[in-house]
C-alpha positions as CSV (number, residue, x, y, z in Angstrom):
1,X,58.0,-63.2,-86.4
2,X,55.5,-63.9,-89.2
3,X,54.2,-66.9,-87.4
4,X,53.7,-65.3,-83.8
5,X,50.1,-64.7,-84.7
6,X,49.4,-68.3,-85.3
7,X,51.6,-69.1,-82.2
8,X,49.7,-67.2,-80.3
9,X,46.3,-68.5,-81.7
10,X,47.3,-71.5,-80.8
11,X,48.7,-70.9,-77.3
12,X,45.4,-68.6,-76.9
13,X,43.0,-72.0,-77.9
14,X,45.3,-74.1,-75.4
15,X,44.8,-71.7,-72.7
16,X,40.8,-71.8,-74.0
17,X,40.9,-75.2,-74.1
18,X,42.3,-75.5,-70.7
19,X,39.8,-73.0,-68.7
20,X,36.6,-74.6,-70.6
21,X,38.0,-78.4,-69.1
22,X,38.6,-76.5,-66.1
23,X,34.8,-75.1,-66.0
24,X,33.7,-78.6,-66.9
25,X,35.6,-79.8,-64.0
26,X,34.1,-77.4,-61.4
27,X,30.8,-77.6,-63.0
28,X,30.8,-81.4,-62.2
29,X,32.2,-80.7,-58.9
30,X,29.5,-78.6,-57.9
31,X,27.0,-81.0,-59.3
32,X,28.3,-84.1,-56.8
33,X,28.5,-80.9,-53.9
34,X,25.2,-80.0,-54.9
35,X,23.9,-83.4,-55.2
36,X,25.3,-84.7,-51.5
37,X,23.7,-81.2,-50.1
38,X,20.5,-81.8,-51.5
39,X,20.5,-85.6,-50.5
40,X,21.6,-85.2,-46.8
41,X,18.7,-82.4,-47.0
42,X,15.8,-84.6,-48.1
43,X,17.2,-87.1,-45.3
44,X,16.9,-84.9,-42.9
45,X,13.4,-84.0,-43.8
46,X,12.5,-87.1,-44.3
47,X,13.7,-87.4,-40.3
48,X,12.3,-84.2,-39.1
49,X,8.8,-85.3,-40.9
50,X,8.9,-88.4,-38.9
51,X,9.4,-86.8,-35.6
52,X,6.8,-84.3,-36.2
53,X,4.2,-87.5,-37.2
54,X,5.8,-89.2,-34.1
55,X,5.5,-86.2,-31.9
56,X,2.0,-85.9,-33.5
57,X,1.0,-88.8,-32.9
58,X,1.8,-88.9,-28.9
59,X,-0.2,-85.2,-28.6
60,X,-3.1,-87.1,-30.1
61,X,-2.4,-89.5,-27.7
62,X,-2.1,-86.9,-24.7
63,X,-5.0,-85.4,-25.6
64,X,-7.3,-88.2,-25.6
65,X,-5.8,-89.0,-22.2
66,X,-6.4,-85.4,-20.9
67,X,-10.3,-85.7,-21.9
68,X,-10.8,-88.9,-20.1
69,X,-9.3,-87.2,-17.3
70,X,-11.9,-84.5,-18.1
71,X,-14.6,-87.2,-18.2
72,X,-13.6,-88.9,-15.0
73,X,-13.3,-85.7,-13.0
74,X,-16.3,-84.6,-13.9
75,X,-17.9,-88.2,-13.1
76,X,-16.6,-87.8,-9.6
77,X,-19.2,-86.9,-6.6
78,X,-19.8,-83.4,-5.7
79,X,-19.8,-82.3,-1.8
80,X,-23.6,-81.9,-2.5
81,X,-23.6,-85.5,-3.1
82,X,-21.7,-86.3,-0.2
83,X,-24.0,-84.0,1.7
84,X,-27.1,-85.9,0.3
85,X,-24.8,-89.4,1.0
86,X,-24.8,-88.3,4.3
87,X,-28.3,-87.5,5.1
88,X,-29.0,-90.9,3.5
89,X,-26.3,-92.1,6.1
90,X,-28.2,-90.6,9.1
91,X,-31.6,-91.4,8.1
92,X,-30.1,-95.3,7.5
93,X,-28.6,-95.3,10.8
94,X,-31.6,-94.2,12.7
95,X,-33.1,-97.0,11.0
96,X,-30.9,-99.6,12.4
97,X,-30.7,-98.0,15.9
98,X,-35.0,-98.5,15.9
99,X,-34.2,-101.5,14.7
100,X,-31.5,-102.2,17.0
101,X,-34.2,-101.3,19.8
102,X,-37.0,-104.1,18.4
103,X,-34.5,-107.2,18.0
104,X,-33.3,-106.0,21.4
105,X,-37.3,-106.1,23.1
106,X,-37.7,-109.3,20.7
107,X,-34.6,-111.0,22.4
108,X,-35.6,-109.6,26.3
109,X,-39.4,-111.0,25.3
110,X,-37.8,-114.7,24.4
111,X,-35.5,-114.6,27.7
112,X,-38.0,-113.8,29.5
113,X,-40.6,-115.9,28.1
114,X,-37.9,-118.8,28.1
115,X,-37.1,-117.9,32.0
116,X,-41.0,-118.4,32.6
117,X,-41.2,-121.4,30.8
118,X,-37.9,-123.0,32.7
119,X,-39.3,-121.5,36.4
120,X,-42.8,-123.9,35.9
């Protein structure tokens, strides 16, 4: 009985002993746990960043198509221009109809000339 305190100094440092290596353990379990989390974390930034640049990029993309849409709708003729086209139209054709009319009296003025001329 006089040795049971040292016996149980001893078995009191074992048991110690064995929760610090235990702690040591966990610790250094944690560590690789922590380690893996933070790693599969940067990846999957590092993936999410890409797809925002990506997605970025094909906005910038988008929009530059949507303002040469803009452009090119407002490039495109008006009814007032097809009104004025029109009246161009109508003012051409009139044209051409007088000047249907004086190849038409040129062409009866040679036949008939030409008729003359054949008769004598």
């Amino acid at each position: 009985m006089k040795f049971w305190p040292i016996i149980h100094l001893a078995i009191s440092l074992f048991i110690l002993w064995v929760c610090w290596s235990l702690r040591q353990l966990a610790i250094q379990e944690v560590n690789k746990i922590v380690s893996a989390a933070v790693a599969a974390l940067t990846k999957t930034d590092d993936e999410a960043e890409e797809a925002i640049d990506d997605h970025e990029g094909r906005l910038t993309r988008v929009e530059k198509d949507v303002e040469q849409i803009r452009t090119d709708l407002n490039d495109l003729p008006t009814m007032a221009n097809f009104k004025e086209l029109s009246g161009e139209m109508k003012v051409v054709a009139k044209g051409v109809e007088q000047l249907q009319k004086g190849v038409n009296r040129i062409e009866n003025h040679f036949m008939e000339e030409g008729m003359k001329g054949a008769k004598s």
